[in-house]
C-alpha positions in Angstrom: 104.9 255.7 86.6 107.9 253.8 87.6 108.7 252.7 91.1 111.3 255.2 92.0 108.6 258.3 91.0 106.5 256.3 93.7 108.7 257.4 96.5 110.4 260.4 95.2 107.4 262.0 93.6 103.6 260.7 94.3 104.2 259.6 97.8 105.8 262.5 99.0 103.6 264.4 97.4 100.7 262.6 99.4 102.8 263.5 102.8 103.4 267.0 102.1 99.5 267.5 101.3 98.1 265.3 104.3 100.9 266.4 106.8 99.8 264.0 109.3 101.4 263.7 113.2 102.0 260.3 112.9 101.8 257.6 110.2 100.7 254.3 111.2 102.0 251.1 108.7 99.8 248.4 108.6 101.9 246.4 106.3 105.0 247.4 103.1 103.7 244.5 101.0 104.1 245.4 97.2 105.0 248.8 98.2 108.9 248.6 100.2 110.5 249.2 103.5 111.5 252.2 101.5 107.9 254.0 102.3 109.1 253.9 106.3 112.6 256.6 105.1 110.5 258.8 102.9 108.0 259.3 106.1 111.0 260.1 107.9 112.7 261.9 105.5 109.8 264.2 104.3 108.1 264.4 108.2 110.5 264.5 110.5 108.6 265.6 113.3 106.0 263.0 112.4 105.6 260.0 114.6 106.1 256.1 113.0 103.9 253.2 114.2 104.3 249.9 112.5 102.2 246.3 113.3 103.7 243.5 112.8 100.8 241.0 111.1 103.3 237.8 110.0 107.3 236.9 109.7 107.8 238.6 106.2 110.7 240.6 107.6 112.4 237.8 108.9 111.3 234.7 106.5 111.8 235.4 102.9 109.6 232.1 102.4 106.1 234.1 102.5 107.0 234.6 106.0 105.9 231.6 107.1 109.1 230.4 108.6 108.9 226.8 107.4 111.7 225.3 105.6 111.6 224.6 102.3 112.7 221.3 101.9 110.7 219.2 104.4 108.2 221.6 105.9 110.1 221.9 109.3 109.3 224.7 111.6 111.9 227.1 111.6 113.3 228.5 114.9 115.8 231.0 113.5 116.8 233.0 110.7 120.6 233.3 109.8 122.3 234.1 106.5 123.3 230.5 106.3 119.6 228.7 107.0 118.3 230.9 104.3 120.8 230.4 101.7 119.6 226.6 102.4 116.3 227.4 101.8 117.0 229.2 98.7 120.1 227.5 97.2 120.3 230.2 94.4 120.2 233.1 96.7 123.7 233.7 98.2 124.3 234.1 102.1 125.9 237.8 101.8 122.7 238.7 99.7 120.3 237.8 103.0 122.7 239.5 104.9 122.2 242.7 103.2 118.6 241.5 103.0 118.7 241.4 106.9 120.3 245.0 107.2 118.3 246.9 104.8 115.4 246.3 106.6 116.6 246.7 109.7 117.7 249.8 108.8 114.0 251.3 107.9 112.7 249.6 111.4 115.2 251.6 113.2 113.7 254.9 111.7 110.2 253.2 113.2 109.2 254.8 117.1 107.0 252.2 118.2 106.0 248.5 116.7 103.0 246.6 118.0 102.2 242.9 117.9 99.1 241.1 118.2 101.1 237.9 120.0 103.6 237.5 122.7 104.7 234.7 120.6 105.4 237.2 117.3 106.8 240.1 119.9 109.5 237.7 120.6 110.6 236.6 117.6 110.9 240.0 116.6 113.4 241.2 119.4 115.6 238.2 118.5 115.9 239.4 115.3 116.9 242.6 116.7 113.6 244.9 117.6 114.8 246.7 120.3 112.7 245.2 123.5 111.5 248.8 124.4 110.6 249.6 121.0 107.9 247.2 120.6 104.6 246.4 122.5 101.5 243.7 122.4 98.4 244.6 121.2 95.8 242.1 120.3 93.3 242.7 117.2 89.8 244.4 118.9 86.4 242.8 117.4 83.4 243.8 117.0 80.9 240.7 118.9 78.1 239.4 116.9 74.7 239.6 118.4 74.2 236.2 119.4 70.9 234.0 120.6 71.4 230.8 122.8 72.7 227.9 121.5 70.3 225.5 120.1 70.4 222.3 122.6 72.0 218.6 121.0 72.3 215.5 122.4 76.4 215.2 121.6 79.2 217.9 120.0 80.9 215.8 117.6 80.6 218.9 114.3 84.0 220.0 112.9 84.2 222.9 111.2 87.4 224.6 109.2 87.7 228.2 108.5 90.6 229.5 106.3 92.6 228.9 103.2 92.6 225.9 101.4 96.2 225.6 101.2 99.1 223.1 103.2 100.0 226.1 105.5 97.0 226.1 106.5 97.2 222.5 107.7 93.8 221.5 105.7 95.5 218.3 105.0 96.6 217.1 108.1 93.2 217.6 109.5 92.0 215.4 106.4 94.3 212.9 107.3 93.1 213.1 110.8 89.3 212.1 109.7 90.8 209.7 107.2 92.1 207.8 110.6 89.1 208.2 112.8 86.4 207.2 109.6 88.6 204.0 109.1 87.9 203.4 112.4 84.3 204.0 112.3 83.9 201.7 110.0 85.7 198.8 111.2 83.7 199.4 114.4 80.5 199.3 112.7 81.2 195.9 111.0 78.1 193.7 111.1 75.6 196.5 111.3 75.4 197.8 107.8 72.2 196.5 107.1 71.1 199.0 110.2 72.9 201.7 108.0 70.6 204.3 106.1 71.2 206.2 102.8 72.6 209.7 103.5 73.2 213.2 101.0 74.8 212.0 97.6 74.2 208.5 98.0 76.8 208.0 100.4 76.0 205.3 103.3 75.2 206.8 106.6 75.8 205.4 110.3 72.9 204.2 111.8 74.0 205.9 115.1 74.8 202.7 116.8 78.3 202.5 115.3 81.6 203.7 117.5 82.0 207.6 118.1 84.4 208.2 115.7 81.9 207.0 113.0 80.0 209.7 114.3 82.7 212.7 113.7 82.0 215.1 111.0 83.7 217.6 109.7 82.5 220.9 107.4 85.4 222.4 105.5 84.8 226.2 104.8 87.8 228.0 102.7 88.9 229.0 99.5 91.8 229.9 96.7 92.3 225.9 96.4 92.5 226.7 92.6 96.0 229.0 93.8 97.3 225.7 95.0 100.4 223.5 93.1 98.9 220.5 91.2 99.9 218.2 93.7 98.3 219.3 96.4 95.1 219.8 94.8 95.4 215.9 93.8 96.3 214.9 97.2 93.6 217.4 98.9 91.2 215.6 96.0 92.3 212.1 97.0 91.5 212.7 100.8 88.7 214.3 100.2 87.7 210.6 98.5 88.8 209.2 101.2 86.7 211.1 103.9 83.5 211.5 102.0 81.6 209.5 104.6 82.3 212.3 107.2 83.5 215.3 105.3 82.1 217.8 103.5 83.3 220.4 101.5 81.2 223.2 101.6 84.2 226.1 99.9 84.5 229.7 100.5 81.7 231.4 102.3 80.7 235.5 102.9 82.1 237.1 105.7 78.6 238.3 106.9 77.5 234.1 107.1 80.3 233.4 109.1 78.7 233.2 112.7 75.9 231.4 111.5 78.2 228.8 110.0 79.9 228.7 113.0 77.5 228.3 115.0 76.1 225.3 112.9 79.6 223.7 114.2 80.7 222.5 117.5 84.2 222.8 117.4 86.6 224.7 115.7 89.6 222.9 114.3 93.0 225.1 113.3 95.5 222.6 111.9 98.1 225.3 110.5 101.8 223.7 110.4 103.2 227.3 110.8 103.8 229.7 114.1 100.9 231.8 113.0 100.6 235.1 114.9 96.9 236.2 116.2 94.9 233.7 113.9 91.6 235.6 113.5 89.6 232.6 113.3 90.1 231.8 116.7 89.2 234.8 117.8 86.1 234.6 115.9 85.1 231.2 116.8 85.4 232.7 120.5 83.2 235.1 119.3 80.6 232.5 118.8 81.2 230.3 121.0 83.0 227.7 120.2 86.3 226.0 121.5 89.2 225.3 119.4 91.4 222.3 119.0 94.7 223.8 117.5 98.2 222.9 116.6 100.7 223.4 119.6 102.9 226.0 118.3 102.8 230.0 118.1 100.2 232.0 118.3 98.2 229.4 118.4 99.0 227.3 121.4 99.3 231.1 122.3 95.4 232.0 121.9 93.6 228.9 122.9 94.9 227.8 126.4 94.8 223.8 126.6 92.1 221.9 128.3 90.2 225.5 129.6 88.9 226.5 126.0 90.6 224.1 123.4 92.5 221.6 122.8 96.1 221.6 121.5 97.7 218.9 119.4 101.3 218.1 117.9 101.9 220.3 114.7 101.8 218.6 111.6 100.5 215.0 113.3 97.0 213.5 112.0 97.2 211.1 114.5 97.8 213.5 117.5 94.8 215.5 116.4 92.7 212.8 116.0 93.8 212.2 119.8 92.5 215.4 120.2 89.3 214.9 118.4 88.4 211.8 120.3 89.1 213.5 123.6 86.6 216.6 122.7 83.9 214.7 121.4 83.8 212.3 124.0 81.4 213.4 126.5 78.6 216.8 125.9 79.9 218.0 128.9 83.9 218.3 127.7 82.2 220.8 125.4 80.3 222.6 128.1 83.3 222.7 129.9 85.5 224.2 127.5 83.0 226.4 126.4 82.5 228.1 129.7 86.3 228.9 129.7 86.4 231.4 126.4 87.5 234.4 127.1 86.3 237.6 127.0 87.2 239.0 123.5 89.1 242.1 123.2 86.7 244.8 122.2 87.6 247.5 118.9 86.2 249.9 120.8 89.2 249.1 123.6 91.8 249.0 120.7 91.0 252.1 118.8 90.9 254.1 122.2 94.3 252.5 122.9 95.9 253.1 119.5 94.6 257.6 119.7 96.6 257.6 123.1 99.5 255.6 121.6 99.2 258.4 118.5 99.1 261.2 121.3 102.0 259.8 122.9 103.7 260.4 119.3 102.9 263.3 119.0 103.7 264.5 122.0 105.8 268.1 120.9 103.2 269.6 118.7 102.1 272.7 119.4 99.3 273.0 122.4 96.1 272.9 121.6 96.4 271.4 118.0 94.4 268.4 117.1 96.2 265.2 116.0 95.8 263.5 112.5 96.9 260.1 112.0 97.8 258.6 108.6 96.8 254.5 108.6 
C-alpha cells in the first residue's frame, strides 16, 4: 500500500462505511494533516474536532519549542528562527510548511486545548480565537487509604521519560548540590554514619537536612537517548548515589502506590509542556509538586498553595526549591491541603457528546449521533 492509496483509497473507504457526524482527531502523527481534507472532502456535513496535545504544528523540533543550538525556550515561530534551527532547511520551505497546515486547521470547526498556556500559543500562530476552546484531560481517581504518618517529607520522586526534555538532569544536578552539602555538613560525624543498601554510607540522621533529601527516579527509554547524555545521566547518577536512586520504568497500574511511597513530586522539564499528566496524577494521590516556572506547568501547579515553582533549566533554583519544601512537615501539610479537585472523565466525556451535538447540529431530528475518535 503506498501512502497516497492511504487517503485516496482505504481511508475514504473507512469514512464512507462508518459515516460518522463528527470525527474527532486526537493527533495526525505518522498519518498527515492530509487526513483533516479527506474528512472534509468525503463528509461534508460531518463535524471536525481536533486536540491539540503538544507544539508539533508549530515547532518542527519534536514540538518542543526549544532551540536547537543552546536549549533556549522558544517564544515564537517565524520562517527565519526555524531556518536557524535547521540551517539545511530553507526559510520559504517553513513558510510553506506554515501554510499547508494551516490550511487543513482551517477546514477544522472546533479545536480544544488542555492548557490556557497551549490555547494561546495556538491563536498567535493563527487559530482563530473563537475557533478554539480549553478543556483539561478528565481522570479517573484512584481509591485511596490515608496517608501513612512520618516524622518529616523529605522523598523525591520523578515520573516520566528519561530524556533532557524532560529535565531529569537538571534535577540530578540539583541533588548533586544539596548531597555536597550534606556532606560537608556532616563532617566529623562519620563514625555516627551506618552502612546503607549497596554498601553505600548512610547519614546517621544527625547530619544537615539536605543530607537527608532523597530522591526515587521512576522513567524509562534512557536507552533512546544520544551517547552523551546517557554518559552524563551515568556520571550524575555517580555523583548522587548517596541520595538517589534509580528505580527505571514502572507499570502504569503501580503508579499510585509509588507515588504515594514519595512526598513530593518533582517535574524539572526545560520545555513549555502543555497539561503534564503527571501532575495531574500526583494530585491524584496526593502529593504536591515542585515544577519548572514555565507553561503548562507553572500553569497546573499554582506556587506556594500546592507546589513549588522554580527557574527552568536552574539546579540551583530547584534546589532552592527543595530546601524550602522539605523544611518544615507542615510546608507539606500545607501545600497538600491546597490540591485541587481533579477534573473528573466522567465530566469530560459528558462535555465532549454535547460539544459532538453541537456539531452536529443539522442532522435530521430524531437521529442518533456517531462520533469517529
Amino acid at each position: 500500500m503506498t501512502g497516497k492509496d492511504f487517503y485516496t483509497k482505504h481511508f475514504r473507504n473507512f469514512l464512507l462505511a462508518i459515516r460518522p457526524d463528527v470525527v474527532h482527531f486526537q493527533h495526525t502523527l505518522f498519518l498527515g494533516y492530509d487526513l483533516i481534507r479527506e474528512v472534509a472532502n468525503t463528509l461534508p456535513d460531518a463535524g471536525i474536532l481536533y486536540t491539540l496535545h503538544e507544539y508539533l504544528p508549530i515547532c518542527a523540533r519534536e514540538g518542543q519549542m526549544v532551540r536547537t543550538a543552546n536549549n533556549e525556550l522558544c517564544e515564537e515561530e517565524s520562517p527565519q528562527r526555524c531556518h536557524g534551527c535547521f540551517p539545511h532547511v530553507s526559510p520559504q520551505a517553513f513558510f510553506l510548511r506554515k501554510r499547508f497546515i494551516q490550511s487543513q486547521f482551517a477546514l477544522v470547526d472546533l479545536f480544544l486545548a488542555p492548557s490556557h498556556f497551549l490555547m494561546q500559543r495556538y491563536i498567535e500562530w493563527g487559530i482563530p480565537a473563537e475557533k478554539i476552546r480549553f478543556q483539561d484531560y478528565g481522570r479517573i481517581s484512584p481509591a485511596l487509604g490515608p496517608d501513612r504518618p512520618r516524622k518529616d517529607r523529605k522523598r523525591l520522586g520523578f515520573f516520566g521519560q528519561l530524556s533532557g526534555y524532560k529535565g531529569v538532569d537538571v534535577l540530578l544536578e540539583a541533588m548533586r548540590l544539596l548531597e555536597v552539602e550534606g556532606l560537608q555538613s556532616s563532617a566529623g560525624n562519620e563514625a555516627e554514619a551506618g552502612t546503607g543498601k549497596n554498601g553505600h554510607p548512610q547519614s546517621s540522621g544527625r547530619d544537615g537536612h539536605a543530607q537527608r533529601v532523597t530522591l526515587k527516579v521512576h522513567g524509562a527509554n534512557l536507552d533512546l537517548q544520544d551517547g552523551e547524555f546517557k554518559r552524563m545521566f551515568a556520571n550524575l547518577l555517580e555523583e548522587t548515589r548517596r541520595s538517589v536512586t534509580l528505580v527505571g520504568k514502572y507499570q502504569p497500574e503501580k503508579l499510585s502506590q509509588l507515588m504515594r511511597d514519595v512526598d513530593w513530586v518533582v517535574v524539572p522539564s526545560i520545555w513549555w509542556e502543555n497539561s503534564p499528566l503527571v501532575i495531574q496524577e500526583a494530585f491524584m494521590n496526593g502529593r504536591p509538586v515542585i515544577c519548572s516556572n514555565v507553561g503548562g506547568m507553572a500553569e497546573k501547579v499554582a506556587d506556594g498553595v500546592n507546589g513549588l515553582h522554580f527557574r527552568v533549566g536552574d539546579p540551583t533554583s530547584l534546589a532552592d526549591a527543595i530546601r524550602k519544601a522539605v523544611q518544615l512537615p507542615a510546608t507539606w501539610e500545607q501545600m497538600r491541603e491546597g490540591i485541587p479537585r481533579i477534573y473528573r472523565l466522567n465530566d469530560q466525556v459528558s462535555e465532549l457528546v454535547g460539544l459532538y451535538r453541537r456539531l452536529s447540529a443539522g442532522r435530521p431530528a430524531g437521529s442518533q449521533v456517531s462520533a469517529l475518535v
